[in-house]
Structures are given as structure tokens and as C-alpha cells.
C-alpha positions in Angstrom: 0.6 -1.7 -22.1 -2.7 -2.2 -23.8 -4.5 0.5 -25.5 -7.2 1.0 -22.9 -5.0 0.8 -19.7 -2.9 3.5 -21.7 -6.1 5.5 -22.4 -7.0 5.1 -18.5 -3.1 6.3 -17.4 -3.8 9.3 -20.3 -7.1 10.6 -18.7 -6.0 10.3 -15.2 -2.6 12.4 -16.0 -4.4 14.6 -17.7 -7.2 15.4 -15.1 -4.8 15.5 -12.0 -2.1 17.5 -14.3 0.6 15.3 -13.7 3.9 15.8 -16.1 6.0 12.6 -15.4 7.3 11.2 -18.7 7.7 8.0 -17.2 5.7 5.1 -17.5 6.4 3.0 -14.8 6.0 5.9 -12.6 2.4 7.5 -13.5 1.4 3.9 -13.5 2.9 3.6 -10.0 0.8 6.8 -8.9 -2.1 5.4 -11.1 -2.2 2.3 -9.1 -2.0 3.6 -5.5 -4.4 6.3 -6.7 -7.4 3.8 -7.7 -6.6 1.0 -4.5 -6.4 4.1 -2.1 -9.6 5.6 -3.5 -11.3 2.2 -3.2 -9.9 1.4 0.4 -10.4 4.9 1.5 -13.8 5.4 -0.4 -12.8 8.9 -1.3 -10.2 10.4 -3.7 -9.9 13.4 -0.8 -5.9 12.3 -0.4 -2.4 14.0 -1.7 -1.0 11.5 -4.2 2.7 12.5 -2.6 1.8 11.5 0.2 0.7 8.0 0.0 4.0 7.6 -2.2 7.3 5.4 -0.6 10.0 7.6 -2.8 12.2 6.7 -5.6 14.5 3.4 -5.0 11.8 1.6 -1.9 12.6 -1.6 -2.1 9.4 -3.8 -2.6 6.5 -1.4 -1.9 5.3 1.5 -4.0 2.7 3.0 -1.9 1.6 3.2 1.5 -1.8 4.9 3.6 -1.9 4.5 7.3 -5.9 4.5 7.7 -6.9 5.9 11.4 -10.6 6.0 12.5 -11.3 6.1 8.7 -8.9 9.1 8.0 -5.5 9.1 6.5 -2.9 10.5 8.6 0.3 11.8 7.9 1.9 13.2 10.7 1.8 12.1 14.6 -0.2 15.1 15.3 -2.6 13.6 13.3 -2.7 10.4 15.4 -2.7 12.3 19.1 -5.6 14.8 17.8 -7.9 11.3 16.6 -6.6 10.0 20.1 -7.8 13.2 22.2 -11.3 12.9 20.2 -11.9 9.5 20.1 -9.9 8.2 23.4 -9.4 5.5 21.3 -8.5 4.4 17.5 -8.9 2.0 14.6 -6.0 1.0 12.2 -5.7 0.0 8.8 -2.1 -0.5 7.0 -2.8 -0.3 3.0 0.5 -1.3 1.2 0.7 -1.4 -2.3 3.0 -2.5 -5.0 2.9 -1.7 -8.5 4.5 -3.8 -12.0 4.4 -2.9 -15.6 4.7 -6.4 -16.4 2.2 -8.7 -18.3 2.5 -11.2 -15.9 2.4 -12.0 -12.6 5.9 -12.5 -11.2 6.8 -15.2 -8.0 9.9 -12.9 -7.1 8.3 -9.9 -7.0 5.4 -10.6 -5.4 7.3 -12.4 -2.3 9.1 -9.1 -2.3 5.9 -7.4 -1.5 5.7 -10.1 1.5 9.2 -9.7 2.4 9.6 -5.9 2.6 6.4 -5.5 4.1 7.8 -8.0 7.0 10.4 -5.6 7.2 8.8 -2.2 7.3 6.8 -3.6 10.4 10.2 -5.4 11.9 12.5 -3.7 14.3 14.9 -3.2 11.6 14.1 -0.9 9.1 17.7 0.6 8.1 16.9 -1.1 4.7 14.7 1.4 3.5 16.1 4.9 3.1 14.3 7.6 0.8 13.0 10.3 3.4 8.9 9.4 2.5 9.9 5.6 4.2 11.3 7.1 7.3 7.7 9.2 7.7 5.9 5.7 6.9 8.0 3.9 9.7 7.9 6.8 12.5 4.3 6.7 11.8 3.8 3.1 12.2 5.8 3.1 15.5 4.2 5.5 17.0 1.0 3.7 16.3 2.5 0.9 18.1 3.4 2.5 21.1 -0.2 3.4 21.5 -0.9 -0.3 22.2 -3.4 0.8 24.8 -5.3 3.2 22.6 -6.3 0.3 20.0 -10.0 -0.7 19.9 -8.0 -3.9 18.2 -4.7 -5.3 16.3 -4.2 -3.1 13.1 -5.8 -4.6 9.8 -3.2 -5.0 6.9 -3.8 -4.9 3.5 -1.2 -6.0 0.6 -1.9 -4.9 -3.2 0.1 -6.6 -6.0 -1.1 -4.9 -9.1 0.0 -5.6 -12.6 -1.1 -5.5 -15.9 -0.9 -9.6 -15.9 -3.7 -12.1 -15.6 -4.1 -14.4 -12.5 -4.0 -17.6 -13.2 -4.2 -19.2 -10.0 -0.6 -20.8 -10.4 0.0 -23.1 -7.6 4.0 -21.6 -7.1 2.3 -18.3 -7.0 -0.3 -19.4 -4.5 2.4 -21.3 -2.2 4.1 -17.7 -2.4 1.4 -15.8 -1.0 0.4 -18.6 1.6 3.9 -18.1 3.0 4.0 -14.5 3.1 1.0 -14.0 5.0 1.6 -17.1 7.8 5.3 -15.0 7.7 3.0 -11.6 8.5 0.3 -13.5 10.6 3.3 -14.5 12.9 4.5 -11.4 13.9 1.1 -11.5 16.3 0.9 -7.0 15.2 -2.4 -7.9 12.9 -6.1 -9.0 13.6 -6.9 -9.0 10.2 -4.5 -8.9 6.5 -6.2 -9.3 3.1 -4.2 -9.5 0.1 -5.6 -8.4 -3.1 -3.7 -9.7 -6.6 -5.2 -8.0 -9.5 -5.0 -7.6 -13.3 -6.4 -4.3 -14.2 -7.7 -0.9 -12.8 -10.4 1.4 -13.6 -10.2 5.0 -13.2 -11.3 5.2 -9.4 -12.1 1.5 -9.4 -10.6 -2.2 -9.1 -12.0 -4.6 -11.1 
């Protein structure tokens, strides 16, 4: 890790008190820290919350956005419901590498397991904070009628690589979003590849 990525990861434990001794990890939390804060436009969020547990397959983070809040709970979703009769979805997905490059395997796992977190079949995925991430995105689903539109979806690869707009890469990502665009659940999905964060910021 470069010196002032490390200096960014040291300020950033340091402010939100964090004691984790690994790496990987606080970058991990670093990552879904700055894309949620960007998406969401606020740092107003529990880093735990937004987090998919230890062992997730393919996606490190994950904030269901509903009339511009972040919900975490299906109370959450019925109370915006009752106010607003009806809501607006966004599904941020994140996943986070150390590496210094960007990697063709990993990010068509990002595709892949986010194909299956919005399948019928999510038995793959295990750790406690998925199963709240999947109840919450089928209950969403089964309030068909209460959405203004399709849900937007969102896919962050971040690494401490550069993009070099590698045609094997690019045929990776074309794939996994005609794969996502099929499943006819999205009006909208942006995917974001990026080198570096800023504190609060993406470049």
C-alpha cells in the first residue's frame, strides 16, 4: 500500500476509533465508508451495518438506499411506505481488493455474486449480516406495487490498482451487467471501477 493511502487508512482509524489490526479489513471498512458517503452524501451511517460479515463471497459491503435513507430493518421500509405511499430504491454493492491491480477473476466475482444475492437462491451466502441484506431485498421486492420504478443498482470495484482500460477486463464487465440487466429487477445499474479513495471522497 502506498504511503499516502496508508496515511488516509491511519487518519480514518484514528478518527472513527477503530482497533482492527488488519489491513485488508480497515481497508474494507475504509472503502465502503468513502463510496457510501459519496452515494449517500452524508457520513450519517453505522459502518457495521453497511458491512456483509466475515467469509461473503464476492461483496464486501452493501446499503439498501430508500427515499434517500438507508434502511436496515423492514420497519424501516413499511414506516417510508406509510409516509410516502410510495418508494424509491437504490442497491449500492461494493467490493473491496488490496491488490495493485485490477483482477479479471475478482471483478466477475463482484458480477457473479451480486447475480446471486438478487436470485432466488441465496443459500450460498451464510454470515448472519447477508441474511439481513437478502430479507431486506425481498421484501423490497414484494412491494412491487409500492415502487415509483425498477430499483437502481450500483457495483463498486475498488482497488489500489490503476485502470487501464484492458479490453479482457472491459469484456468482463460488459458481461456482468447484460447478465444483471437481464434479470428485468433494475431500471438503472452503474458500475464504478476505481484506483484510489479520498477520505470522504472518490477520485
Amino acid at each position: 500500500m502506498d504511503r499516502i493511502t496508508q496515511s488516509m487508512l491511519d487518519a480514518f482509524q484514528n478518527d472513527l476509533s477503530l482497533n482492527y489490526n488488519d489491513s485488508a479489513l480497515l481497508f474494507e471498512y475504509f472503502s465502503n465508508y468513502c463510496v457510501v458517503n459519496t452515494i449517500y452524501g452524508t457520513n450519517d451511517f453505522d459502518l457495521d451495518e453497511i458491512t456483509t460479515g466475515k467469509g461473503t463471497q464476492g461483496i464486501d459491503g452493501i446499503a439498501i438506499i430508500v427515499n434517500q435513507k438507508i434502511i436496515n430493518s423492514i420497519e424501516d421500509i413499511d414506516l417510508l411506505i406509510s409516509l410516502n405511499q410510495s418508494i424509491s430504491v437504490k442497491f449500492l454493492l461494493i467490493q473491496t481488493k488490496t491488490s495493485t491491480s485490477f483482477d479479471n477473476t475478482e471483478i466477475s466475482n463482484l458480477f457473479t455474486f451480486s447475480r446471486i444475492y438478487f436470485s432466488d437462491d441465496t443459500s450460498i451466502f451464510c454470515t448472519p449480516e447477508m441474511q439481513k441484506f437478502i430479507e431486506l431485498k425481498d421484501y423490497i421486492f414484494s412491494k412491487g406495487n409500492k415502487l415509483k420504478k425498477n430499483p437502481e443498482l450500483i457495483l463498486y470495484y475498488v482497488t489500489l490498482g490503476t485502470w487501464c482500460d484492458d479490453s479482457n477486463l472491459n469484456a468482463s464487465v460488459l458481461v456482468g451487467k447484460e447478465n444483471l440487466m437481464r434479470t428485468n429487477l433494475f431500471s438503472k445499474m452503474v458500475d464504478y471501477l476505481k484506483k484510489a479513495l479520498i477520505y470522504g471522497l472518490l477520485l
